[in-house]
C-alpha positions, 0 to 999 in steps of 0.5 A: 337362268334359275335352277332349284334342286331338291333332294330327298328322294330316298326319302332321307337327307333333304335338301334345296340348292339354288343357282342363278346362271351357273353360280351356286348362290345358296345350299342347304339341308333341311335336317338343320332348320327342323333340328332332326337328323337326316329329316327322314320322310321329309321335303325340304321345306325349309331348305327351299325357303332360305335358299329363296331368301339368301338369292334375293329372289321370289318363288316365281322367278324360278325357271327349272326344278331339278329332283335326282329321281327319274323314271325307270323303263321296263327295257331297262336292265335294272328292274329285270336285274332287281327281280331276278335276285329277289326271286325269295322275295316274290312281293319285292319282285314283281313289284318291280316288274309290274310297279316299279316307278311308285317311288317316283310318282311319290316323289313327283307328288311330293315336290309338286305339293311343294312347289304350290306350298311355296308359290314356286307353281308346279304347272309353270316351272319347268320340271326336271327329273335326273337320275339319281347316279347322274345327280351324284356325277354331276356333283362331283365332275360338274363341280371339280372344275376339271377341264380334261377328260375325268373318269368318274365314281358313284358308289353308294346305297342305292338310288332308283335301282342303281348303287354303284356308277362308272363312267367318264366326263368330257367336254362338260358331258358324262356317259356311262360305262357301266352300272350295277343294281340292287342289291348289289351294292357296296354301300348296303354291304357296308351299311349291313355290317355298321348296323351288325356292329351296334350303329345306325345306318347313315351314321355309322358307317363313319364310326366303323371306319374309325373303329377299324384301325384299332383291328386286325383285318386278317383275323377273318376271312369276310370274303363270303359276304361278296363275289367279284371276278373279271369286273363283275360282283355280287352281294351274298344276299343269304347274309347281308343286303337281305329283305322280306323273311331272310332279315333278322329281328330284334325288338320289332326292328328288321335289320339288312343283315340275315340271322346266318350273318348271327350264326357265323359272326356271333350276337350284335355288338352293344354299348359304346366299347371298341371291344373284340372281336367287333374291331376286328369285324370293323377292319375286315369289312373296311378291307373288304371295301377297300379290296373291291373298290379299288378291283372295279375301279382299275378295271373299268376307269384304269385306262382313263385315269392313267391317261390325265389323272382325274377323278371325280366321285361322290355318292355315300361311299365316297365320304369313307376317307380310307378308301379315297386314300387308297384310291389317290395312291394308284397309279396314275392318279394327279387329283382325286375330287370328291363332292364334299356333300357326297351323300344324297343332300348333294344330289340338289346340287347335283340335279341343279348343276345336271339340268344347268349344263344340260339347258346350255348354262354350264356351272362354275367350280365348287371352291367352297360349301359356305353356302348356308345362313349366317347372322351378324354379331348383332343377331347373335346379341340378340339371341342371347337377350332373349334367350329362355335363361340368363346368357352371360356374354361380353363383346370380343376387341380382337376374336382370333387373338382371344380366343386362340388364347382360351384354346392354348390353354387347353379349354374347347371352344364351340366357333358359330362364324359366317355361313353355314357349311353345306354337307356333313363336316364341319369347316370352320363355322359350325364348330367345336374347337381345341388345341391338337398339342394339348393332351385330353382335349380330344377326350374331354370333347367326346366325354363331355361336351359331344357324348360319343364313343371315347375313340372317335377320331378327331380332324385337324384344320392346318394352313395351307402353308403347312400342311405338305410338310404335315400330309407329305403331299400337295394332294388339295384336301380343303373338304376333310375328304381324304386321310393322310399319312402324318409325317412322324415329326409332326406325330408328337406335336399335334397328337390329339388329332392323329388316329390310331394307324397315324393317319389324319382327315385333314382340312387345308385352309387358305385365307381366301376361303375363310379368312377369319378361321385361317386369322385364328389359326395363325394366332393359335400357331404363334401361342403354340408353334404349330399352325393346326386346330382341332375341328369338330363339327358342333352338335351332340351325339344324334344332333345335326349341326347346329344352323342358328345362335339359338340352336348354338346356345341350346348345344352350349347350355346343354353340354359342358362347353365352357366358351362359346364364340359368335362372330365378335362375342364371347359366351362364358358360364360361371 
C-alpha cells in the first residue's frame, strides 16, 4: 500500500511524505525547493513531486492521501468552545457556529487541484482527512517505536480548533483524554509574547528560548497572562492570543498581543540586542511555559507515565528544547521521543503514518530524517561548471581527514552530504560546521556567514561514545531535541557550544545512521581530543536550509563562508 501525506493545512510549512507498506522511503518540505521560508499559502507541489521521484513510483500507483485537517461537527465541544470565548469577536464567533469547516473545504480544494495537477486523480484515490492533533500523535507515538502503552502530547498553535492534545497509545492505537481549544493555546501564549519581543511567529519562538537564559524570570510576575487550576486553563485574551479590535497595530500590521499587553510591559523590543528588561520577559514567558506544561501533564498523563515511562509528543511546542528537559527530569519518565519534525510539516508524515495503521499497514520506527534529495559528487561538479560565476574547486582524496583539519584550525566549513534532512535541524548534511574548542568560531558564524543575533546558541554533534560522560545520561537524543546539563569538565573544552545556563542541544551520532559525518567527527577528535563538531543548519538568516549544490553555492558566494565541502569536493575562495 502506497500512502501520500501532505501538510499545509494552516496554510504554512507544506510538505509531502510517502510510505510504500509501512516504510517512510521520501519526506520533504516544500520551503526548500521554492527558496521561501515556511511556503506560506502554499501546496506542496514541489514536495509531492520529488517524493514521487525518490520512491520510483508513478502518480497513479498512489493508493490513499492523508492531509491533517478534518471536519469538525457542530456537536462538537470545539466550535461551541470557540465561540463562547469569541463573544468580543461576533464575526469570529458566528462564523464558527454557522461556517466553521470553510477552512477544510478550502484545503480539500486545494489538495484535490493538487492531485489532477500532478496526475495523482483525485476521483481514484482514496482520500483521507486526519485531524490535525491526531496527525501530530501519530507522528510522534506511530513513529517512537514504543511497544508499551505510551502517554502521549500535543501542544501547539492551533489546528481545526484544537491547540493542545492529551492522550495515550496502545496496542498501535491512540485515544483521547482531553482537548482544549482555541484560543487557549499554549502555543499562541508563547508565539504572542515571541511577536511582543521584536521576532516572527514560527521563527521566533526558537530565539526567545535562547534569550531566556540570559534573564531572570523571577523579575515579573507574568502569571495574569494564563489561569490554570485543577487540570483546567485559560488564556487571558484581554492580553495575548487576541483577535479582531483588541489586537495592537503597528505600521498596518495586527499583532496577537493587545495594546494592554504595551500598557503593562512597555513598547516592543526592536533591533537584535538582548537588552532589559526584554530578557527578563523572554525568561518569565519561557517559565510560565515551562510551570503550565509541566501542571497538565502530571495531571492528566501522571499515572501513565509512572506505569512504563514513555511519552511521545510532538506539535510546535515540542521543538522549545527547555521544556522537554523539564519534562525528561519527572518522575517516573525512562524515555521522552519527540518527532523530530514536530511542527506542522510533520503532520505529512503524521497523517500518512495515521491512515497507514488505520488501513491495516502499521509503520516502522523512525530511526532517521535522511529523507530528502541528494546529488552525487559528479552533480555537484556540475553545479560548479555552470554556475553564474567562476567557482574555484579541487577533488578531496580523503573528506573527513581534510576537512577536519580546515575546522581544527579554527575555519567554518559549510558540510552539503548525502540526503536532505527532514524537519528544521540541521544533522549533519545540510551544515554549517566548526570547532567547539576554538574560541570565536561561534561568533564568526552568527556575525559573518549566518547574520543573526550574536547570542544565538549553538549545537554540539558528539559520538555516541562520548556523549554520556558530555550529557551525564544515556537519555537517546539522535534529533537535537532535548538540553542537557554539560558536565563541568567538559564546559571548558568544547565552549563554543555551551549556552549561557551550561545547557547544550545536543545531537548524538552513531556510524549507522550517517557514517560519513561520525568518520568526520572521529577525525576532528584525533586533531582536537574532543569527539563534538559545532552544527548549525546551512542557510541565512530568513533562508530555508539549503536543498541543492546551487542553493549551497548561492549560501557560500552570498557570506563569508571560506570552505565549502560537497560530497568529495572542496569549494574555496581567494
Amino acid at each position: 500500500m502506497i500512502v501520500l501525506g501532505l501538510s499545509g493545512a494552516v496554510s504554512h510549512d507544506a510538505s509531502a511524505a510517502i510510505y510504500i507498506d509501512g516504510k517512510l522511503v521520501a519526506a520533504a518540505e516544500e520551503e526548500r525547493f521554492l527558496r521561501d521560508k515556511h511556503a506560506k499559502g502554499k501546496m506542496a507541489y514541489e514536495a509531492t513531486k520529488f517524493c514521487l521521484e525518490q520512491a520510483g513510483i508513478r502518480p497513479d500507483e498512489i493508493d490513499v492521501v492523508a492531509f491533517p485537517y478534518a471536519q469538525i461537527g457542530l456537536k462538537s465541544p470545539a466550535r461551541w468552545h470557540y465561540a463562547k470565548r469569541h463573544w468580543y469577536a461576533p464575526d469570529r464567533a458566528l462564523t464558527a457556529l454557522f461556517a466553521g469547516n470553510r477552512r477544510y473545504w478550502r484545503n480539500h480544494r486545494q489538495v484535490m487541484k493538487l492531485l489532477d495537477d500532478l496526475g495523482i486523480d483525485s476521483k481514484r484515490v482514496k482520500f483521507m482527512p486526519v485531524e490535525h492533533h491526531l496527525a501530530h500523535a501519530s507522528s510522534a507515538y506511530h513513529l517512537s517505536g514504543f511497544k508499551e502503552k505510551t502517554a502521549i502530547i500535543g501542544i501547539d498553535g492551533k489546528g481545526e480548533y484544537a491547540t493542545t492534545f492529551f492522550g495515550y497509545g496502545e496496542n498501535g492505537q491512540i485515544h483521547k483524554i482531553k482537548e482544549f481549544y482555541d484560543p487557549d493555546s499554549l502555543g499562541g501564549m508563547y508565539g504572542a509574547l515571541t511577536e511582543y519581543l521584536g521576532f516572527e511567529m514560527l521563527d521566533g519562538e526558537f530565539k526567545v528560548m535562547g534569550m531566556a537564559p540570559y534573564g531572570d524570570a523571577k523579575r515579573f510576575d507574568f502569571s495574569p497572562l494564563i489561569h490554570c487550576k485543577d487540570g483546567d486553563f485559560r488564556i487571558n485574551t484581554k492580553l495575548v492570543n487576541t483577535v479582531g479590535w483588541r489586537r495592537y497595530k503597528k505600521d498596518g500590521k495586527g499583532y496577537f498581543f493587545s495594546p494592554a499587553l504595551i500598557e503593562w510591559l512597555g513598547p516592543m523590543r526592536e533591533g537584535d540586542e538582548k537588552d532589559e528588561p526584554y530578557i527578563d520577559y523572554a525568561a518569565s514567558i519561557q517559565d510560565l511555559l515551562e510551570k503550565t506544561a509541566l501542571q497538565l501533564i502530571e495531571y492528566y498523563l501522571g499515572d501513565i507515565i509512572r506505569e512504563t515511562g514513555k511519552i511521545a509528543y510532538a506539535g510546535g511546542v515540542a521543538l522549545n528544547v527547555k521544556l522537554n528537559q523539564r519534562i525528561i527530569a519527572m518522575p517516573g519518565v525512562k524515555e521522552l521521543f519527540v518527532q523530530p519534525a514536530a511542527g506542522d510539516a510533520g503532520t505529512a508524515i503524521g497523517a500518512a503514518s495515521y491512515a497507514s495503521q488505520v488501513l491495516g499497514t502499521p509503520v516502522e520506527k523512525m530511526t532517521h530524517v535522511y529523507l530528502g534529495p541528494s546529488y552525487t559528487t559528479e552533480q555537484c561538479v556540475e553545479a560548479c561548471e555552470k554556475y553564474e560565476k567562476p567557482v574555484s574547486w579541487q577533488y578531496l582524496s580523503d573528506v573527513c581527514a581534510e576537512t577536519a583539519k580546515l575546522l581544527a584550525d579554527g575555519n567554518p566549513v559549510a558540510w552539503f552530504q548525502g540526503r536532505m534532512e527532514f524537519g528544521p535541524r540541521a544533522l549533519g548534511n545540510r551544515s554549517i560546521l566548526g570547532s567547539p574548542s576554538h574560541s570565536g568560531v561561534a561568533d564568526r558564524i552568527n556575525e559573518q556567514i549566518k547574520y543573526r543575533e550574536r547570542w544565538r546558541p549553538f549545537c554540539p554533534s558528539m559520538l555516541d561514545k562520548v556523549a554520556p560522560e558530555i550529557l551525564q545520561t544515556a537519555h537517546p537524543s539522535p534529533y537535537m531535541t532535548f538540553t542537557f546539563d554539560v558536565a563541568d569538565s567538559w564546559k571548558s573544552r568544547i565552549p563554543e557550544v555551551v549556552h549561557e545556563d551550561g545547557t547544550a542541544r545536543a545531537q548524538i551520532v552513531t556510524r549507522h545512521t550517517n557514517p560519513r559525518y561520525y568518520e568526520l567527527i572521529e577525525e576532528l577528535e584525533k586533531l582536537t581530543g574532543n569527539a563534538v563538531v559545532l552544527n548549525t543548519s546551512l542557510n541565512r538568516r530568513g533562508e530555508p536550509m539549503v536543498c541543492s549544490p546551487t542553493d549551497a553555492l548561492n549560501m557560500f558566494y552570498g557570506s563569508d563562508l571560506q570552505y565549502l565541502v560537497m560530497e568529495d569536493i572542496l569549494v574555496t575562495k581567494p
